[in-house]
C-alpha positions in Angstrom: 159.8 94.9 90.0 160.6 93.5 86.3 161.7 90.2 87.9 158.7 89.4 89.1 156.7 90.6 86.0 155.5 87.8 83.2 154.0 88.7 79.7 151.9 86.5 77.3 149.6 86.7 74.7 145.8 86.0 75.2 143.0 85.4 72.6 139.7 86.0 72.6 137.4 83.7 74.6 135.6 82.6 71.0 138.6 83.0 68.5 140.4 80.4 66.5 143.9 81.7 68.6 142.1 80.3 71.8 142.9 76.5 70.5 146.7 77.6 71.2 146.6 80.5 73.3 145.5 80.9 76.6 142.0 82.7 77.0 141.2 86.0 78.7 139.2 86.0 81.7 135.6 86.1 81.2 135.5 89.3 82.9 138.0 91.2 80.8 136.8 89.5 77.8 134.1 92.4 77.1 136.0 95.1 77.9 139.3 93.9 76.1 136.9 93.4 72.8 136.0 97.4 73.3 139.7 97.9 73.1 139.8 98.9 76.9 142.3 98.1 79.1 141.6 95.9 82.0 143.5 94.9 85.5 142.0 92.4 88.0 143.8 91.4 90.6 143.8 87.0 90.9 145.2 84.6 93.1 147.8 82.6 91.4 148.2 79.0 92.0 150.1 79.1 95.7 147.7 81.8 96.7 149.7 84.8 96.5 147.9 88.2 94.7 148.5 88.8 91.3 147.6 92.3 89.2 146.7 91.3 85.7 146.6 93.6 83.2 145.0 93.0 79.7 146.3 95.6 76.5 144.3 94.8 73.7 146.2 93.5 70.7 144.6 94.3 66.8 145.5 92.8 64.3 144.3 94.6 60.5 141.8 96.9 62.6 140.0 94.0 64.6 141.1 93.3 68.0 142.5 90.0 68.2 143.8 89.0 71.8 145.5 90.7 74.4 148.9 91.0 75.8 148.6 90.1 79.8 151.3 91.5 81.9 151.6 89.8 85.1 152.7 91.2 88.4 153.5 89.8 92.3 151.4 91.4 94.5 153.8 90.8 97.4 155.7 94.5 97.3 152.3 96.1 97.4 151.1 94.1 100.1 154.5 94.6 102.0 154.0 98.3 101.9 150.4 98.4 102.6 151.4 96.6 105.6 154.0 98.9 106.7 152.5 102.4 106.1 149.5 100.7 108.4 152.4 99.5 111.1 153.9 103.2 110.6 150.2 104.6 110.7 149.1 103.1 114.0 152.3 103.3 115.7 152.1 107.1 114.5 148.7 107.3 115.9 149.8 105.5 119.6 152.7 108.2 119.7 150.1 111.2 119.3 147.7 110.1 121.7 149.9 109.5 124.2 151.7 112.7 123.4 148.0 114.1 123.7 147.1 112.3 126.5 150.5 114.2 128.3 149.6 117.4 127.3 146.1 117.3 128.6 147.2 115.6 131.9 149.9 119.0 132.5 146.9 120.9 131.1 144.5 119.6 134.1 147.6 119.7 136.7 148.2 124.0 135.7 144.6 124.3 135.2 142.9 122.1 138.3 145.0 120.4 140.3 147.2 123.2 141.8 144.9 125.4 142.3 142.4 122.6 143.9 145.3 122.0 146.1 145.4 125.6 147.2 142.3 125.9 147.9 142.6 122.8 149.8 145.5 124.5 151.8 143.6 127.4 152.6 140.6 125.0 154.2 142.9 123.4 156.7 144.4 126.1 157.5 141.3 128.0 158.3 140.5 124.8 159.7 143.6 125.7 162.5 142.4 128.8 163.0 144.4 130.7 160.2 141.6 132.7 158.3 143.7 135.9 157.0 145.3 133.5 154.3 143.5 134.7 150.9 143.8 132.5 147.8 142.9 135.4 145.1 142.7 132.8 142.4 140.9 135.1 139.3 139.0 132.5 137.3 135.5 132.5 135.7 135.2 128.8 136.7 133.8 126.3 139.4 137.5 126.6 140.8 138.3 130.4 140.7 134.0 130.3 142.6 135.3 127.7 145.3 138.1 130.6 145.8 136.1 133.5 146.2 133.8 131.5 148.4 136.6 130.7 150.4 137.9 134.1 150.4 134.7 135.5 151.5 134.6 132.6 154.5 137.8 133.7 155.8 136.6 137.9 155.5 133.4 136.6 157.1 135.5 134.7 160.1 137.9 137.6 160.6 134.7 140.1 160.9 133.1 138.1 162.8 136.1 137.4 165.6 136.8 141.5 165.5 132.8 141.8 166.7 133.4 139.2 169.1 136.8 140.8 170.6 136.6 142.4 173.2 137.1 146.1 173.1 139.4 147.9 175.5 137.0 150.6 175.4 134.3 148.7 177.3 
């Protein structure tokens, strides 16, 4: 913001102007000299970040000093602050979000059919074996189902051997 932006002029660590003027930093010094443009960031008296920025001044082709604009850090810092706020509160939404759609995911893709096949156990379990699951999966579920499947074809073989036959 303007209001919060201060201007002065700064000479030369070794010049004549340094008597009356404030100096530049030591570490803008050199660079201001090449006629570069500098901008540190300082601490100002109550603590609070500053951006300086040095422009070279020249005066009949030498460079003379340098014109230091001044700005509060605070706006910057207040928005840094927030887009991390917005950030990580962004972040906590899609991973809960995430974590919900992996939890229906593993409900649809495990759990129901787990609980069919669990079912189908305790019903052959009663004696009920001509229940079939036909779950057609190429994993450790859609096995368990065929396995069971197979147990219940196996059971109902087995009883029609055992039966008697009115034959006999």
């Amino acid at each position: 913001r303007a209001r919060d932006a201060q201007f002065r002029f700064v000479a030369l660590r070794d010049s004549p102007a340094a008597v009356e003027a404030a100096e530049l930093p030591p570490d803008a010094d050199a660079a201001v000299r090449r006629d570069e443009t500098v901008s540190l960031v300082r601490k100002d008296a109550s603590g609070a970040p500053r951006k300086l920025t040095y422009l070279p001044v020249k005066l009949e082709g030498r460079v003379r000093g340098a014109l230091e604009l001044s700005q509060s850090m605070a706006a910057q810092d207040k928005y840094s602050w927030r887009r991390r706020v917005i950030l990580l509160l962004t972040t906590l939404v899609l991973l809960a979000l995430s974590t919900l759609v992996l939890l229906g995911l593993g409900v649809f893709s495990v759990a129901r059919p787990l609980e069919r096949v669990r079912s189908q156990a305790r019903a052959v379990g009663s004696g009920e074996v001509g229940i079939r699951l036909g779950l057609r999966r190429r994993d450790e579920v859609g096995q368990l189902a065929r396995e069971m499947d197979a147990l219940c074809g196996r059971i109902v073989a087995e009883r029609l051997r055992l039966a008697p036959h009115p034959e006999e």
